[in-house]
Structure formats: C-alpha cells, structure tokens
C-alpha positions as CSV (number, residue, x, y, z in Angstrom):
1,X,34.8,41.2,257.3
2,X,34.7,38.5,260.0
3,X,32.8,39.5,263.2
4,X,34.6,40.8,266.3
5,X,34.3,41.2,269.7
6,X,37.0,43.4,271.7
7,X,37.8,42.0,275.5
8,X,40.8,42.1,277.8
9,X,43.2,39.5,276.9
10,X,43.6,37.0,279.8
11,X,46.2,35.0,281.1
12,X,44.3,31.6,279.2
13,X,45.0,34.2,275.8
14,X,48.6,33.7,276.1
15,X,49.6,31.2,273.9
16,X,47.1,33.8,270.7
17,X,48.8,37.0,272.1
18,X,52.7,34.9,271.3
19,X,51.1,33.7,267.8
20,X,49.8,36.7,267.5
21,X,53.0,39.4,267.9
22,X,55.5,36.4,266.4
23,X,53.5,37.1,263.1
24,X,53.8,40.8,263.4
25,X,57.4,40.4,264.2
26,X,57.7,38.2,261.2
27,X,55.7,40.6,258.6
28,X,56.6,43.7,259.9
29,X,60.6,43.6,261.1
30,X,60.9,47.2,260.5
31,X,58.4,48.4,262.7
32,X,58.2,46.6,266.6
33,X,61.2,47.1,268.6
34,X,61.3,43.5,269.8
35,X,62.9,40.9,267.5
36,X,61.6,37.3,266.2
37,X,64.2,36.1,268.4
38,X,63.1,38.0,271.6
39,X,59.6,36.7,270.9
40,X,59.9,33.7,271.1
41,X,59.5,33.4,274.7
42,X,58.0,30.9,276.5
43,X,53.9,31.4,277.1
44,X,54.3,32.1,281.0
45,X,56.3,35.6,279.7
46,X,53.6,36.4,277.7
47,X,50.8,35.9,280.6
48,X,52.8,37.7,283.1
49,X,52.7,40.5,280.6
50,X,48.5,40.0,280.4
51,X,49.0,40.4,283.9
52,X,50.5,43.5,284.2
53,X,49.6,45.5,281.9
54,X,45.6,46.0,279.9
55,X,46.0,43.8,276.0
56,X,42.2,44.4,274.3
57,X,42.2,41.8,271.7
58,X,39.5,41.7,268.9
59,X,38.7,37.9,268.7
60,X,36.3,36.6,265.8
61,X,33.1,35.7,267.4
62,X,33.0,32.6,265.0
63,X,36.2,30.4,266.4
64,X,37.7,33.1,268.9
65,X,41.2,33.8,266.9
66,X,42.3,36.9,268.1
67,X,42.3,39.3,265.2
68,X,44.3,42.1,266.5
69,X,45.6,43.8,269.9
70,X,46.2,47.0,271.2
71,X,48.1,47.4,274.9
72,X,48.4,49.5,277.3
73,X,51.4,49.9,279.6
74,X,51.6,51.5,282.7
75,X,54.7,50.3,284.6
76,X,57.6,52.4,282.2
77,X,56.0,55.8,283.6
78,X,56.0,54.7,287.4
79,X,56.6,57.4,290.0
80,X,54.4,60.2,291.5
81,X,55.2,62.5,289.5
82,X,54.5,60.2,286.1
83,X,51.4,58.3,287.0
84,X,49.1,60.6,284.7
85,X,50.4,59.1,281.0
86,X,50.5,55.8,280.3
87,X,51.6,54.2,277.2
88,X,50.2,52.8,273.9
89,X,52.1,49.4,272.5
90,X,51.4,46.7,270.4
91,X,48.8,47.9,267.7
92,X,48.4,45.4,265.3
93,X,45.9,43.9,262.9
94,X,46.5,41.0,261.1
95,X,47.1,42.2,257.2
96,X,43.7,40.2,255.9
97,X,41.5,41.7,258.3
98,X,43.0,45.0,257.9
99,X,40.7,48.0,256.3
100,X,37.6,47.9,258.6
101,X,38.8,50.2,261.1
102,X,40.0,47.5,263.9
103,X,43.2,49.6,264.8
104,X,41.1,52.7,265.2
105,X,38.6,50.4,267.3
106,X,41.4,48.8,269.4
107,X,42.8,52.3,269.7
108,X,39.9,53.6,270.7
109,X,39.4,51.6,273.3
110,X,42.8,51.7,274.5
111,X,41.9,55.4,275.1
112,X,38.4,54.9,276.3
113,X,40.1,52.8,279.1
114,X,43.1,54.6,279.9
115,X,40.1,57.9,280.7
116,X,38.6,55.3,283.1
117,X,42.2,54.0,285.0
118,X,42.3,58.3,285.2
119,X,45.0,58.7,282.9
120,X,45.5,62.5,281.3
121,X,47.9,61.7,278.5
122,X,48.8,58.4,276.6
123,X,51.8,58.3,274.8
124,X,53.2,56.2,271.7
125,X,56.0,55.9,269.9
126,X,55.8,54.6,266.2
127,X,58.0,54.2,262.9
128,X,58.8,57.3,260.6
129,X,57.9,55.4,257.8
130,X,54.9,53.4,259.1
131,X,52.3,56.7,257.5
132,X,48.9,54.9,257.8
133,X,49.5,54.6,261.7
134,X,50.6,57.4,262.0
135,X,48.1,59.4,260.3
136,X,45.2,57.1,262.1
137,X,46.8,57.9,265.8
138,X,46.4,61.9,264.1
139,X,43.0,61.5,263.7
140,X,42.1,60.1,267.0
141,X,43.8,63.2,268.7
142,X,47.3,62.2,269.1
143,X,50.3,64.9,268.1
144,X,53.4,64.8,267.1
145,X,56.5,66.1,269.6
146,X,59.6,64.6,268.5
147,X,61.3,62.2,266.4
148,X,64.5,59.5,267.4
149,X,66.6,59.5,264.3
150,X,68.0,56.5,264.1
151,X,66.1,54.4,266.9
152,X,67.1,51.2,265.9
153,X,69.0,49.2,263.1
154,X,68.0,46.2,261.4
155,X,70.2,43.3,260.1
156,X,69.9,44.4,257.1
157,X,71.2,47.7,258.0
158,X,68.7,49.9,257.7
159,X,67.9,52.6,259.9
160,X,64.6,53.3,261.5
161,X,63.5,57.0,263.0
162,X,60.8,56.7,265.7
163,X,58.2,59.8,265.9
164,X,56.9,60.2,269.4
165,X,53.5,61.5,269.8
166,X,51.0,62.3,272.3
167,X,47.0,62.4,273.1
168,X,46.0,64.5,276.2
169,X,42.7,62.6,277.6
C-alpha cells in the first residue's frame, strides 16, 4: 500500500478531484447519482464545490495523486431548524488502492470533522446493492432508516434502490 496523507482538498486540487470522480463515474455507473456526462464540467465547477463544501482527499505522499475523497456537504440541510445534520458524499477509493481501510479513514474523518463544525447527525444515502459500503458505514455507527426503491434508472435500464442511513455524532 502506497503511503497517504489525508488533507482538505483545495481549490489548486481541482483539476484531481474532476479526474478523480470522472473515474468513479466511469467504473461505477450504478452507484453516484451524477452521470459521466454531468461530470464533465469545467475545473472552476469543481473548485467552487472545494469551496463550499469540506472534500478530505488521501493524496500519496510519494507524487501527491489523490487516492480517494470523502465530502462533506452542508448547504442541502440549510435552515434553522436543519443546521444540526450535514451530509456524507462522494466516498470513493480508487479500485487498486482499495482494501487498506482508506474509506473507513476518509469516513472517519469526515465524522471527526463534522463533531468539530458541531454537527449532531450526518446523513448518507448509498446503493442497495453497493453491500461493502454499506456494511463499512454500519460499523462506524451509521443506521439504516429507509430505502428509495427505484432512485434512479440507468441507460441500460436497470433500477437502483437507495438505502438512507444515519450516524448521530
């Protein structure tokens, strides 16, 4: 396993963040809501989302390729009366570095800082199918309270159930 160090994702980590979710997008159709096609924006999207919202990355410590990412999102739950939960997005690990526990690092984290910004609750949403993520955000405390039959549809026409789940802080 190549070394890693986890950081906040900066604006300059744009153009790695794109690379990044284009390839999960690309491997993994079934599981992001986003399409290839609606990530392919151009770079200034993607560091206007660095900007508002917390992306840890785990970059290799050799050349600085980011490795994985895990975001946090706090703008869907605005509101006073929704400004205690927050929301997990985007945890991924590139497949050949997968197995070493950086999704339950980057997840981790995610919830390490999300206690600090004083949220109580983080929620997720994740595929029905998609067992290993859902059994690691079980282990780290999260629980399951619903499931979205049918969430989305790909091209291919299948048809993808979303289970919602939940980690008080």
């Amino acid at each position: 396993m190549q070394d890693f160090a986890v950081r906040l994702a900066t604006p300059e980590d744009a153009g790695a963040i794109k690379a990044l979710r284009l390839r999960a997008l690309a491997d993994h159709p079934d599981i992001f809501n986003m399409s290839a096609e609606d990530g392919e924006r151009p770079e200034a999207d993607y560091a206007a989302l660095i900007k508002g919202s917390c992306i840890l990355g785990a970059f290799s410590t050799t050349d600085q390729t980011l490795l994985g990412h895990a975001q946090l999102a706090f703008h869907t739950r605005a509101g006073a009366k929704n400004r205690h939960k927050c929301e997990l997005w985007w945890v991924y690990v590139r497949p050949e570095f997968r197995g070493h526990g950086l999704a339950k690092t980057l997840t981790t984290l995610a919830m390490n800082l999300a206690r600090k910004l004083d949220y109580e609750a983080i929620l997720l949403t994740v595929a029905a199918h998609n067992q290993a993520a859902i059994t690691l955000y079980e282990q780290l405390g999260f629980i399951r309270y619903g499931c979205e039959p049918d969430m989305r549809r790909l091209p291919d026409g299948r048809r993808i159930d979303e289970v919602m789940m939940q980690c008080v802080l």
